[in-house]
C-alpha positions in Angstrom: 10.8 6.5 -37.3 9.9 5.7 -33.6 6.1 6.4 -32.8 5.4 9.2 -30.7 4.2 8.7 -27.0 3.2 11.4 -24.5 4.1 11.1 -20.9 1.6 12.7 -18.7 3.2 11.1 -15.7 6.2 9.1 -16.1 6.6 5.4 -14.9 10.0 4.4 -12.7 13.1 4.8 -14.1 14.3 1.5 -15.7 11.3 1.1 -17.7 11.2 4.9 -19.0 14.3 4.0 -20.5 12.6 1.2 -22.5 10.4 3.7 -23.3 12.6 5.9 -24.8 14.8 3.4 -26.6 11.4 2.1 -28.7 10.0 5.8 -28.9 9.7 9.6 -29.3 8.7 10.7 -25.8 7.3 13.7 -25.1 7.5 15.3 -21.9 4.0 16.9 -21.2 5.3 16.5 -17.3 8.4 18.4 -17.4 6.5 21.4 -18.8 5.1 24.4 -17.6 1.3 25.3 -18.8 2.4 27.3 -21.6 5.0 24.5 -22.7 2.4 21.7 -22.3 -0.2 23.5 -24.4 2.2 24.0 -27.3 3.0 20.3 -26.8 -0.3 19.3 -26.8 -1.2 21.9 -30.4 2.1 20.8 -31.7 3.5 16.9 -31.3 0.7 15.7 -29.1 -0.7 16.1 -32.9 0.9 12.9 -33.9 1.2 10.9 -30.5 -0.4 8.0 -30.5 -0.4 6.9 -27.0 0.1 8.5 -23.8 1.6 7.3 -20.4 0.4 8.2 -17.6 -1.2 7.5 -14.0 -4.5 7.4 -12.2 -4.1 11.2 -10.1 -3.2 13.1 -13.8 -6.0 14.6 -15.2 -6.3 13.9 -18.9 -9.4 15.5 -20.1 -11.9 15.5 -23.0 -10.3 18.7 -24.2 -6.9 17.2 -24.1 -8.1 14.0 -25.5 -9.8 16.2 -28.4 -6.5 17.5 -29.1 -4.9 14.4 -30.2 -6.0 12.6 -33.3 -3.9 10.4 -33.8 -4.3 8.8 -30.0 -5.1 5.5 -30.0 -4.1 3.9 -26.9 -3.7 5.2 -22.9 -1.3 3.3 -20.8 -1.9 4.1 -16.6 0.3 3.2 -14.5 -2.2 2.8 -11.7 -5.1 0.8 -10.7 -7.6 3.4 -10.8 -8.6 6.4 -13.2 -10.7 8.3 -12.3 -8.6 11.6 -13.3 -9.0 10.2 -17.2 -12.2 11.0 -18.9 -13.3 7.1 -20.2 -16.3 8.5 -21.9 -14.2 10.8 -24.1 -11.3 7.9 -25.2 -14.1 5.6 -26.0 -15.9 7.6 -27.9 -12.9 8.9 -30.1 -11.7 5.0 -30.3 -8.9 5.2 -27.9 -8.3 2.1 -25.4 -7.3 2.2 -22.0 -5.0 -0.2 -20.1 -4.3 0.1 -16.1 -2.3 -2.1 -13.9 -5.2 -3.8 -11.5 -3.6 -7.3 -12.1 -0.2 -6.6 -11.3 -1.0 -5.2 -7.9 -4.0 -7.0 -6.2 -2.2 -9.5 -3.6 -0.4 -6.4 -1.7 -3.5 -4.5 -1.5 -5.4 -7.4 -0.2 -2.5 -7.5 2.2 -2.6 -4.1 3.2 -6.3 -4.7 3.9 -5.6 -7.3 6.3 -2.7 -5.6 7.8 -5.3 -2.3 8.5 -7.9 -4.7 9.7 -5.8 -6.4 12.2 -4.2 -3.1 13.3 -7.3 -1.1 13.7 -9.1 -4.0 15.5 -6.3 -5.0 18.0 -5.4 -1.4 18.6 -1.5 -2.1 16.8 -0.7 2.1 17.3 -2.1 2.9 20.8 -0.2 -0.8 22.1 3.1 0.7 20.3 2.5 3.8 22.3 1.8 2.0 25.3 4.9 0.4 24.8 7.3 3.3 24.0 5.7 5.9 27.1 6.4 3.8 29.4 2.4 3.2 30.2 3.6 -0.9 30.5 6.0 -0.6 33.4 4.0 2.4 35.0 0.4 1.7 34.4 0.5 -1.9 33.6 -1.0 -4.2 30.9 -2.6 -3.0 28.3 -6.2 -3.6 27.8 -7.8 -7.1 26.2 -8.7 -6.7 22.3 -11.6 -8.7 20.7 -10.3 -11.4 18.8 -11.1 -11.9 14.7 -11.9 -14.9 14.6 -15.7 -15.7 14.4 -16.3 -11.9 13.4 -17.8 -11.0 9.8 -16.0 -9.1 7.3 -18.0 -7.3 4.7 -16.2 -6.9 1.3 -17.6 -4.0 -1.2 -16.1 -4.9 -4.8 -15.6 -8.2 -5.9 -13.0 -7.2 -8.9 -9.4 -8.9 -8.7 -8.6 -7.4 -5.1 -12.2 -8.5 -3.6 -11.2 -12.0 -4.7 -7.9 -11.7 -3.0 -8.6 -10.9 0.4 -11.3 -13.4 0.7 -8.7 -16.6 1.3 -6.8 -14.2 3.4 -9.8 -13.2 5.5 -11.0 -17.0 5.9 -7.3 -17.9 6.6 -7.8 -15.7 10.2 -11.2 -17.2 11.0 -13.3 -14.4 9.9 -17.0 -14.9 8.3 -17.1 -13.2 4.5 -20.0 -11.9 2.5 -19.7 -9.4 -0.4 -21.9 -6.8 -1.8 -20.8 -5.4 -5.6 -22.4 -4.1 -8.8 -23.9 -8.1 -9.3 -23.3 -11.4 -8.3 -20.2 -13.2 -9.0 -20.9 -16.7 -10.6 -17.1 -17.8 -9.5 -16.8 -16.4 -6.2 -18.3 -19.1 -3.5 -19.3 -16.5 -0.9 -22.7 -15.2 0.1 -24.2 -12.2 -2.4 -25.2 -9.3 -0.3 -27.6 -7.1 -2.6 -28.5 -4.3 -0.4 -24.7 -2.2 0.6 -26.5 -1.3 4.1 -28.4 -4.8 4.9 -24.3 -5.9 4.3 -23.1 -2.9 6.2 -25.8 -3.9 9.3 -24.4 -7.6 8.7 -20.9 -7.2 9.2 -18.8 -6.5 12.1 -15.8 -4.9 9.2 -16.2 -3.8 6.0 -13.6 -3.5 3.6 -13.9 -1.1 0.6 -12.6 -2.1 -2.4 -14.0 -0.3 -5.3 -13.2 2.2 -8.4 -13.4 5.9 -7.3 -15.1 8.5 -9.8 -18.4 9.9 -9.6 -20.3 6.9 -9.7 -19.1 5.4 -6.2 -18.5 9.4 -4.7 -19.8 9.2 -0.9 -21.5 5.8 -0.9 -20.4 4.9 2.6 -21.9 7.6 4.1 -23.4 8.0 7.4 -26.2 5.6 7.3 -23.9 2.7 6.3 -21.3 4.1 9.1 -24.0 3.9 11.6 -24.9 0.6 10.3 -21.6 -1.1 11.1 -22.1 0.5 14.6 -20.0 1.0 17.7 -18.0 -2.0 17.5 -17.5 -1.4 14.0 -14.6 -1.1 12.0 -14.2 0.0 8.5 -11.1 -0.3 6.1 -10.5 1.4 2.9 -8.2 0.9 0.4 -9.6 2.2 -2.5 -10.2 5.8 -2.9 -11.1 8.1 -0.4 -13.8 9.6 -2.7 -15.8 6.5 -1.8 -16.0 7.6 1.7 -18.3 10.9 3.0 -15.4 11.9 5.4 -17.0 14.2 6.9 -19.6 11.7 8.3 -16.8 9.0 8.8 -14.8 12.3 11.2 -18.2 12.7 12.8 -19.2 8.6 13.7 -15.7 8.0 15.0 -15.6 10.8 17.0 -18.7 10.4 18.7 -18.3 6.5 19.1 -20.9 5.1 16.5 -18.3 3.5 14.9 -15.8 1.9 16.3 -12.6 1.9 14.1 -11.5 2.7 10.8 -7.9 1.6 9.4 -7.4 3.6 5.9 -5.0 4.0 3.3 -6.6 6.8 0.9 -8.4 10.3 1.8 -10.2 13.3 0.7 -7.3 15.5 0.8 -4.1 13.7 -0.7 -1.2 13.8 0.6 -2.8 16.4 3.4 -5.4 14.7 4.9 -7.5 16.5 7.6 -6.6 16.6 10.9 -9.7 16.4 12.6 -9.4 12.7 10.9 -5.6 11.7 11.7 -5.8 13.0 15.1 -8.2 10.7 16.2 -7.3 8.4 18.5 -9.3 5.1 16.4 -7.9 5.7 13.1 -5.0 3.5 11.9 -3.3 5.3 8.6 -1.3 4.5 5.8 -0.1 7.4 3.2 -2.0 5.3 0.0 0.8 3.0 0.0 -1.5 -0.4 -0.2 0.9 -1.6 -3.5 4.0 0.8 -2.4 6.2 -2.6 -2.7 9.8 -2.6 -4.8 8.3 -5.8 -6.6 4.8 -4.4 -7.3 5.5 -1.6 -8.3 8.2 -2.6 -10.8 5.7 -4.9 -12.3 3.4 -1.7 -12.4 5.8 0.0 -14.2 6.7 -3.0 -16.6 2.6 -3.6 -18.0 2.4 -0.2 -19.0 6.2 -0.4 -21.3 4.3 -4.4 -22.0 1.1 -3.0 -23.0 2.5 -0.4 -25.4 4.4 -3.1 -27.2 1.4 -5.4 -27.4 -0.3 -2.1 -29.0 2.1 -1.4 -31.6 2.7 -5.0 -32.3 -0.9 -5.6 -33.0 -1.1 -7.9 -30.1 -3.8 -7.6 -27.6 -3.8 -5.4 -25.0 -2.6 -7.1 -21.5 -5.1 -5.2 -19.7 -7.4 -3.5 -21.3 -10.3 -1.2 -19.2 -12.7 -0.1 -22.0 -13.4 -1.6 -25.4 -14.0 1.5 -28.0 -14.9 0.4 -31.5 
């Protein structure tokens, strides 16, 4: 008998049909409410694992549901839509797929940074109205090198865009939960002394309630009006109302981001701005990333059921 998984939220093709060659799968996401209740009161009984993703909401009244659950597979780097508390507690372990995915988000960091602070979108327009030939060249930029980049988090990515930030001249200093005894960089304590510091800051953290709004306006008016700030994390993190507010009346400079509030309709008093550079949360939206997403979640399943360790474990229930 093949073991009996759930799919909350199904991975890419090729490796839901590994999936489905090693078990029973059970398709929570092809259901309406009234079919995914009975799934949950009738096989998610027996399943003992679930796949899934980061923006599914699995709940403590799901997870109550399933006894025999012993193991979560997301296909995502963050979770914030999956109750930790409630797996640990019932003995269930949580994987996600933060290691397969941090060099193109600390690409898409830079590629944000160096957009937003060398104006890449208003020089396209300039290019594509016709402003060069009629109105001439387009105005200087401010160069990175010699600036200071802020990084908040100092997990996998954090670590990953500091040789790319010192590779374009750029001072770094980080600001996280504690100091890092293997990163060589300067430990910022205080979020808004780094914030004050720091001619960029890059955000870089889990979402959830614990990080909800901590750049707010204080640390936005910290950076100031030559400011920029980049996140590629979760746009939870950010108070967008404030960011809306400091860009539009110029205490901070820039902002490049690749997550919002309101997914995948963000707000257009944001987009409409004229010193926003956005990307639709696409930071590890790569063929090759994404594939290698896809393959820890069919890699940490087998290591389950094998009695191997986890690849990538999150939490550690007893």
């Amino acid at each position: 008998m093949k073991p009996d998984v759930l799919v909350l939220r199904p991975t890419l093709a090729p490796q839901m049909q590994a999936l489905a060659q090693s078990y029973t799968l059970h398709r929570h996401d092809l259901a309406d409410a009234e079919g995914q209740a009975a799934l949950l009161a009738g096989a998610g009984q027996r399943c003992q694992a679930i796949v899934t993703d980061g923006h599914t909401p699995l709940t403590r009244q799901m997870i109550e549901q399933m006894p025999a659950l012993k193991v979560v597979a997301c296909a995502s780097a963050g979770y914030e839509m999956i109750d930790v508390e409630a797996l640990t507690a019932q003995g269930v372990a949580l994987t996600n797929t933060s290691d397969a995915l941090f060099d193109d988000v600390a690409d898409t960091a830079l590629m944000l940074t160096m957009a937003a602070r060398r104006a890449l979108v208003a020089g396209h327009a300039h290019v594509v109205s016709g402003d060069w030939g009629t109105k001439g060249a387009y105005p200087l930029q401010s160069s990175l090198r010699g600036k200071k980049l802020g990084i908040l988090g100092m997990g996998r990515i954090g670590r990953a865009i500091i040789g790319r930030a010192q590779a374009v001249g750029l001072e770094t200093a980080y600001f996280s939960r504690s100091a890092k005894a293997d990163v060589d960089l300067p430990f910022q304590p205080d979020l808004l002394a780094l914030a004050h510091w720091a001619d960029i800051l890059v955000v870089i953290v889990a979402g959830g309630p614990g990080t909800r709004n901590l750049i707010d306006a204080q640390v936005l008016h910290a950076l100031g009006p030559q400011g920029t700030l980049i996140n590629v994390s979760r746009g939870s993190v950010v108070d967008e109302t404030a960011l809306i507010a400091a860009l539009r009346e110029g205490a901070l400079g820039s902002a490049g981001l690749d997550v919002f509030w309101n997914e995948p309709n963000p707000d257009p008093a944001l987009t409409l701005l004229p010193n926003v550079t956005l990307y639709p949360h696409h930071a590890s939206g790569t063929v090759e990333t994404r594939a290698a997403m896809a393959q820890l979640v069919v890699d940490n399943l087998a290591a389950h059921f094998a009695g191997r360790p986890l690849l990538t474990p999150v939490n550690l229930p007893d």
